[in-house]
C-alpha positions, 0 to 999 in steps of 0.5 A: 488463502480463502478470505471467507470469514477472515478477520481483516484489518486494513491500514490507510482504508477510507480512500483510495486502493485502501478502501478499494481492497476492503470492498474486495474482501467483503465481497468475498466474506471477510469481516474488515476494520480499516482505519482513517485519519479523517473522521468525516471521510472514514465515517462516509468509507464505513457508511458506504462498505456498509450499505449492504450490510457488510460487517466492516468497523471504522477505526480513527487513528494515524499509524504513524503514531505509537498511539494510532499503531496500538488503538489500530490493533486493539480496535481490530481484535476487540471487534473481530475477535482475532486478526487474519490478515494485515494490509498495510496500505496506508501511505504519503508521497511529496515528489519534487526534487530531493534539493526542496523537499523539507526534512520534515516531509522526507520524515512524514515519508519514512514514518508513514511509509516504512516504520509504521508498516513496520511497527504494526506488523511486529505488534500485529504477528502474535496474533496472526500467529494464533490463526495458524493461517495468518497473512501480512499484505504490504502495499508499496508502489512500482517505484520500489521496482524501477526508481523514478526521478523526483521520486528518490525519497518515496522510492527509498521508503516503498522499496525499502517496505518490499525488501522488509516484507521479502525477508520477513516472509523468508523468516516467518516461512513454515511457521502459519504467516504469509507475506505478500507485496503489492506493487500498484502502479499509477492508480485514479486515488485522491493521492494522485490527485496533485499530480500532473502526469499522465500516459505522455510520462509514463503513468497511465492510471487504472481504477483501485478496483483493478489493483484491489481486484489483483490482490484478491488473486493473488491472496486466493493463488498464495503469491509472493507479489502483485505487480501491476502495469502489465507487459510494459512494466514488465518490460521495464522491469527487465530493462532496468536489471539488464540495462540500467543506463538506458533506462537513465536515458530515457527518463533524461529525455523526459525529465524536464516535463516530468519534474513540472507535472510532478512538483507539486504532487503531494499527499501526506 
């Protein structure tokens, strides 16, 4: 796909890889919306996108409401005239162990993270059919691909997010939508920020404009996913489908300083 004046709306954009893929497509002459549930922090988002004259518009909505889905949407097409591509990014994690996480933060996860993409990509598809070349982007997370510990109901909700987007991409194959998956890995965004792993665990974080960068790509190339983490996580990756057990085993050998660095990592 060539992103030169495509119509774009990005959920979760004021921060982080969100803000990072709006600032990508810009670059590459797409028109963008992005949408933020902190006003102050989207109204600086859309300020700092804007400062060269980039045609992005802020919109203040939480997507996991019907009614932040709807003004979402509604706002995108009434600015942009149409929508190309959907990226949904927005997201929350709450680590720690599944014994103390409250069942409200469990359900702040599924809502956020899986019914909301879900819902808007179900509202969003008539008119990303009306292009004839539309594209759904749905950010999960490495853990959808290799289940963490103390991650168990974040890996639920982002690997059931790539599974929904493999599917939808079989079933809308021919028919003038595309899905894409994007698989960060550790990334430096404020949502990491509670968090205290580092390489020593396993999470070595890049900048959000190395994933966003990646995406771009992967648009440009119509690829089915991004995965980031390079040859390690590749590896990784091989190791959990072949060898699952050894992978229990080398996270067992860590788990104790993982748990204390990620038990208080929590963004929702």
């Amino acid at each position: 796909m060539i992103l030169e004046g495509k119509r774009v709306l990005i959920t979760g954009g004021s921060s982080g890889i969100g803000f990072a893929i709006a600032r990508a497509m810009l670059a590459k002459g797409a028109r963008v919306a992005i949408t933020g549930r902190n006003s102050e922090r989207l109204a600086q988002a859309v300020r700092d996108l804007r400062g060269n004259g980039l045609p992005v518009t802020g919109v203040q909505a939480d997507v996991a409401t019907p009614e932040g889905r709807s003004q979402s949407l509604d706002k995108a097409i009434e600015v942009l005239g149409g929508l190309d591509v959907l990226v949904n990014n927005a997201g929350g994690v709450r680590a720690g162990r599944l014994e103390k996480t409250t069942e409200v933060e469990i359900r702040t996860m599924v809502e956020v993270d899986l019914v909301a993409p879900i819902l808007l990509t179900q509202a969003a598809l008539p008119h990303l059919r009306a292009t004839g070349d539309g594209l759904v982007v749905n950010v999960t997370s490495g853990i959808a691909l290799i289940g963490a510990p103390f991650y168990a109901t974040y890996a639920a909700v982002k690997a059931g997010l790539a599974r929904f987007g493999e599917a939808l991409r079989r079933e809308l194959k021919g028919e003038g939508v595309r899905v894409l998956t994007l698989y960060p890995g550790a990334t430096d965004t404020p949502m990491m920020q509670s968090s205290k792993a580092g390489p020593e665990l396993g999470f070595t974080r890049e900048p959000p404009e190395a994933v966003a960068n990646a995406l771009i790509e992967g648009i440009q190339a119509s690829s089915f996913e991004v995965i980031r983490g390079g040859e390690a996580r590749a590896k990784m990756i091989a190791a959990n489908r072949d060898d699952p057990g050894a992978v229990d085993e080398r996270f067992l050998t860590m788990k104790s300083a993982l748990e204390e660095a990620v038990s208080g990592h929590s963004a929702l």
